[in-house]
PANU-150805 format. One record per residue (C-alpha): residue number from 1; residue in one letter; z, y, x. Coordinates in Angstrom, 2 decimals, padded with zeros to 5 digits. Example, Ala and Ser with C-alpha at 12.3 -4.5 7.8 and 13.67 -1.06 7.14 Angstrom:
BEGIN
<r num="1" residu="A" Z="007.80" Y="-004.50" X="012.30"/>
<r num="2" residu="S" Z="007.14" Y="-001.06" X="013.67"/>
END
This chain:
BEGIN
<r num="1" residu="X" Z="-078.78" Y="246.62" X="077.56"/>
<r num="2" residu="X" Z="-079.26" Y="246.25" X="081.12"/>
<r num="3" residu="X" Z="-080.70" Y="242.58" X="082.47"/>
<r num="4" residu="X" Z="-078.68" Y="240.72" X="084.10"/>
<r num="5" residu="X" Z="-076.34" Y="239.48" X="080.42"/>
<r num="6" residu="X" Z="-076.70" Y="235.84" X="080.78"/>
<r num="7" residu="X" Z="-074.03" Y="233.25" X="079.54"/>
<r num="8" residu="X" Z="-071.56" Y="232.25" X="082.32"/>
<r num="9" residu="X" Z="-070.76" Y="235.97" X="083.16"/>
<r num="10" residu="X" Z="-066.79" Y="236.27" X="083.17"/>
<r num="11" residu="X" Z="-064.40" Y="239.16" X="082.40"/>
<r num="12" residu="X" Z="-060.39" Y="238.97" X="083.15"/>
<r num="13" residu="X" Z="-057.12" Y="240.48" X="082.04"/>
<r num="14" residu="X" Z="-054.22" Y="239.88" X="084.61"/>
<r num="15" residu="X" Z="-050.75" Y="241.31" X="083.70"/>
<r num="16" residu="X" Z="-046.89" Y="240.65" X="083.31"/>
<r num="17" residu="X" Z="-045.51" Y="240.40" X="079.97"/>
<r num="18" residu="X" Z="-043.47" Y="243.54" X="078.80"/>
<r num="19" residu="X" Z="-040.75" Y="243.83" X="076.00"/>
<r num="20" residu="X" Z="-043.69" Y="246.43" X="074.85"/>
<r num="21" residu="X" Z="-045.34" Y="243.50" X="074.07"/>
<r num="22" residu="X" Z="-043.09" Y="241.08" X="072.41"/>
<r num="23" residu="X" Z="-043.50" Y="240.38" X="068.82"/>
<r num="24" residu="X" Z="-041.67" Y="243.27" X="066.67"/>
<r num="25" residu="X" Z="-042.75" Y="244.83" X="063.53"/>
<r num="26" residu="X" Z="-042.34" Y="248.72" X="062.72"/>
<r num="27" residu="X" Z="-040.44" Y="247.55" X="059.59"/>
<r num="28" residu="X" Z="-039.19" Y="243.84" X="060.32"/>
<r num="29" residu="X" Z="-037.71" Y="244.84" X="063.90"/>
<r num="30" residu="X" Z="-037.58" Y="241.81" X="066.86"/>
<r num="31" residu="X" Z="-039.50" Y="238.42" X="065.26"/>
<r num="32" residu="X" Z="-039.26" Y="236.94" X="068.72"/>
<r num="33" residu="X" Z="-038.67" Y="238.00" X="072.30"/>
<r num="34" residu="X" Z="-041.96" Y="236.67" X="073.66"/>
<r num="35" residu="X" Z="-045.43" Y="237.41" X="074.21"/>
<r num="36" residu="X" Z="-047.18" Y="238.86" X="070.56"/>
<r num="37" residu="X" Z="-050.03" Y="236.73" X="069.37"/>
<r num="38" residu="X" Z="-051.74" Y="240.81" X="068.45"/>
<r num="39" residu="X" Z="-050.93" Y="241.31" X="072.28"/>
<r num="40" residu="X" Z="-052.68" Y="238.35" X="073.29"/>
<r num="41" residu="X" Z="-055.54" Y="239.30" X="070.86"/>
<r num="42" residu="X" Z="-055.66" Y="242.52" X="072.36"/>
<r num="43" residu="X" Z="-056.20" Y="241.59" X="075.73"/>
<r num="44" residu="X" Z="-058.97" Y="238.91" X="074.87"/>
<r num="45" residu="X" Z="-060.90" Y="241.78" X="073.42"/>
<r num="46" residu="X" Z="-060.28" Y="243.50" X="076.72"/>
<r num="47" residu="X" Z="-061.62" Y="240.24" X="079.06"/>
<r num="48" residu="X" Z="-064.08" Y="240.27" X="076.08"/>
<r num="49" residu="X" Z="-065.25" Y="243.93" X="076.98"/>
<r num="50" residu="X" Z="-064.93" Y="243.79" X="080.66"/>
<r num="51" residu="X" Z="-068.06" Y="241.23" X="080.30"/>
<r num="52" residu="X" Z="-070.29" Y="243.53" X="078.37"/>
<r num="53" residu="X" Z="-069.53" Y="246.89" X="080.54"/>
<r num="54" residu="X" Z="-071.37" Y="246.49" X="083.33"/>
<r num="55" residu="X" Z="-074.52" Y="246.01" X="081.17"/>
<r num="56" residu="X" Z="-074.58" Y="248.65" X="078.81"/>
<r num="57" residu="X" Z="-076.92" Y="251.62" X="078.80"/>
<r num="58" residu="X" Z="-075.63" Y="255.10" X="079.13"/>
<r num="59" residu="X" Z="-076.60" Y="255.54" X="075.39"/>
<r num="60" residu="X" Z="-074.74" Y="252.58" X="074.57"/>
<r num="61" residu="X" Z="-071.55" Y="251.07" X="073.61"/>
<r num="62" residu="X" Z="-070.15" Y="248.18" X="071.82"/>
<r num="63" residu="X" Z="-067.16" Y="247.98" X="068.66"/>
<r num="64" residu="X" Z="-065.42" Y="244.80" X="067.96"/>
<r num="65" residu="X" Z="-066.95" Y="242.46" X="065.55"/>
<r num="66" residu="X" Z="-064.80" Y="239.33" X="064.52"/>
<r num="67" residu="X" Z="-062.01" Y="237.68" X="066.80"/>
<r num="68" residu="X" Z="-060.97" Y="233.89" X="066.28"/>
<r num="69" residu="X" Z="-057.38" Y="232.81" X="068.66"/>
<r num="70" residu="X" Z="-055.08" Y="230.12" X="068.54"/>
<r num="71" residu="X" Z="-051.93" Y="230.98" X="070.12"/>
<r num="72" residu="X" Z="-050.90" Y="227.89" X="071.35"/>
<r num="73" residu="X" Z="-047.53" Y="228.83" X="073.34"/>
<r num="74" residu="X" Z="-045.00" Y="230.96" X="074.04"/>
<r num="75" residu="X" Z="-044.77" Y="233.50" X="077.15"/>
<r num="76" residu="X" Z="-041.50" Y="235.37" X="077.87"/>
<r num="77" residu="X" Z="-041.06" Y="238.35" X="079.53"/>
<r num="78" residu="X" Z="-041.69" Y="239.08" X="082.91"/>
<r num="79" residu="X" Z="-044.34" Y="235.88" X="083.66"/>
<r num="80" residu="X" Z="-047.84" Y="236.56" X="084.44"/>
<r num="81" residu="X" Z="-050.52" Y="236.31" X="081.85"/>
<r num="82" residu="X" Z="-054.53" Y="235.62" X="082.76"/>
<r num="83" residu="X" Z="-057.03" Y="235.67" X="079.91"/>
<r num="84" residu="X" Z="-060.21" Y="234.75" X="080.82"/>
<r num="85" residu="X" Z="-063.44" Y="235.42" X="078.50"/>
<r num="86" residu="X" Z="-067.04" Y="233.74" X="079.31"/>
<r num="87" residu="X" Z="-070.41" Y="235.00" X="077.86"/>
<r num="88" residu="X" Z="-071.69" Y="232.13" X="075.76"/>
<r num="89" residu="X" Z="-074.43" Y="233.55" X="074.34"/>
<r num="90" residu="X" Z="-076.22" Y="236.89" X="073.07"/>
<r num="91" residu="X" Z="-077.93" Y="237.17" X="069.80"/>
<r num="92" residu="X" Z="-079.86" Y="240.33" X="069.78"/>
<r num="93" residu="X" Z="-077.23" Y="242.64" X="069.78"/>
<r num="94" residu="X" Z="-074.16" Y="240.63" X="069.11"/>
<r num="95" residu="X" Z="-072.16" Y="239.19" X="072.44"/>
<r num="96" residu="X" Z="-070.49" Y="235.84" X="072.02"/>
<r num="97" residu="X" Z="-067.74" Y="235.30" X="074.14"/>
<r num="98" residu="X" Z="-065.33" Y="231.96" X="074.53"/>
<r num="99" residu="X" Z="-062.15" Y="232.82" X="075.81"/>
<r num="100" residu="X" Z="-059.12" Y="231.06" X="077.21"/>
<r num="101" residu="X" Z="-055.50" Y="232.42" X="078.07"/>
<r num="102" residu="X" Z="-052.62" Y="230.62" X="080.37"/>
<r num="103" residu="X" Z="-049.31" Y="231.63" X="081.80"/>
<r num="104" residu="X" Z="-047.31" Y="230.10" X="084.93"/>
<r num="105" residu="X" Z="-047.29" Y="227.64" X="083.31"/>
<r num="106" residu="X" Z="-049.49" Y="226.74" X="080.68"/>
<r num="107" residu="X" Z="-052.29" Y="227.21" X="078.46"/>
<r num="108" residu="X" Z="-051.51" Y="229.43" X="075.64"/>
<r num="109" residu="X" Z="-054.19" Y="230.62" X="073.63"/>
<r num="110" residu="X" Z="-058.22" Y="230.04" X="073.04"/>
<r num="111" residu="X" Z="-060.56" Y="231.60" X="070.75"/>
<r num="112" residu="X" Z="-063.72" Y="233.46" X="070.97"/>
<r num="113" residu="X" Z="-064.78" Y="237.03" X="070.17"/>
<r num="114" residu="X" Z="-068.19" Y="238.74" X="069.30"/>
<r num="115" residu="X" Z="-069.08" Y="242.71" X="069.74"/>
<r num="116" residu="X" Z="-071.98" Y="244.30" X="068.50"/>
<r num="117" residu="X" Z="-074.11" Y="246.66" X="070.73"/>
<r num="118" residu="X" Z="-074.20" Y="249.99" X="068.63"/>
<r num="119" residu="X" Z="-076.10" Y="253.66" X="070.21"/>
<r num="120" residu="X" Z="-073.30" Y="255.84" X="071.17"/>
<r num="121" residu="X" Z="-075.13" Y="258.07" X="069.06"/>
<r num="122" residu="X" Z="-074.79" Y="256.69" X="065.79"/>
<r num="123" residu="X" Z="-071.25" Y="255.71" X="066.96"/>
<r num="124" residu="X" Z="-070.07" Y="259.66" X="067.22"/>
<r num="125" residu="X" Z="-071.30" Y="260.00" X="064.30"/>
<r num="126" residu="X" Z="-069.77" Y="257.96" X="062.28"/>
<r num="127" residu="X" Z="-066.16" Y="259.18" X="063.95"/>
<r num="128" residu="X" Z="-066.96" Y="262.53" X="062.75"/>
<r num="129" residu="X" Z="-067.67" Y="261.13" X="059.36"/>
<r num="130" residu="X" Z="-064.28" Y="259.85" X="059.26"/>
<r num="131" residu="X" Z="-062.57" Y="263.02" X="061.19"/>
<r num="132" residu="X" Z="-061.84" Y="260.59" X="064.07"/>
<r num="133" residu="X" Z="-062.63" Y="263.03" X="066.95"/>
END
């Protein structure tokens, strides 16, 4: 990793909810017409990511490790969303992240996320294992 990866370094997701968003199942159909909790999971990863880019090596990357949110309120469609994820710490090659997520409104999730520095590599590799590229 490049220098620079110090707790306090922020990464954010800004966007508008979607009804490609909302929570429906492939087999259960519409749940409800509001914001997904695995949508708002999804976009803490990405705030989670957007802290670690900048600091990888070219022979680097990083894979998702463990993701802990509370979805705390619901977001309809067509307000704004900001998630917001802070670098709390790094432990040797796992990234620690706190995040936090609010609408127009509100605050509507919190959680924290860790990814794991892996060689790019090793990470090709194990793709092709699986006959993933």
């Amino acid at each position: 990793m490049r220098s620079g990866l110090v707790p306090g370094k922020t990464g954010e997701v800004e966007i508008t909810v979607t009804g490609a968003m909302v929570a429906q199942f492939d087999e259960l159909g519409l749940v409800h017409p509001v914001y997904a909790t695995w949508t708002l999971v999804k976009h803490m990863e990405e705030a989670s990511r957007k802290v670690l880019l900048p600091f990888l090596e070219d022979d680097e990357d990083a894979v998702g490790h463990a993701v802990n949110v509370v979805h705390l309120a619901p977001t309809p469609v067509g307000m704004r969303v900001r998630v917001r994820a802070v670098l709390e710490r790094v432990d040797g090659r796992r990234i620690h992240c706190r995040l936090e997520a609010s609408n127009e409104r509100e605050r509507i999730g919190e959680g924290t996320t860790i990814q794991i520095v892996v060689s790019r590599a090793r990470l090709r590799e194990q793709f092709l294992a699986l006959g993933a590229l």
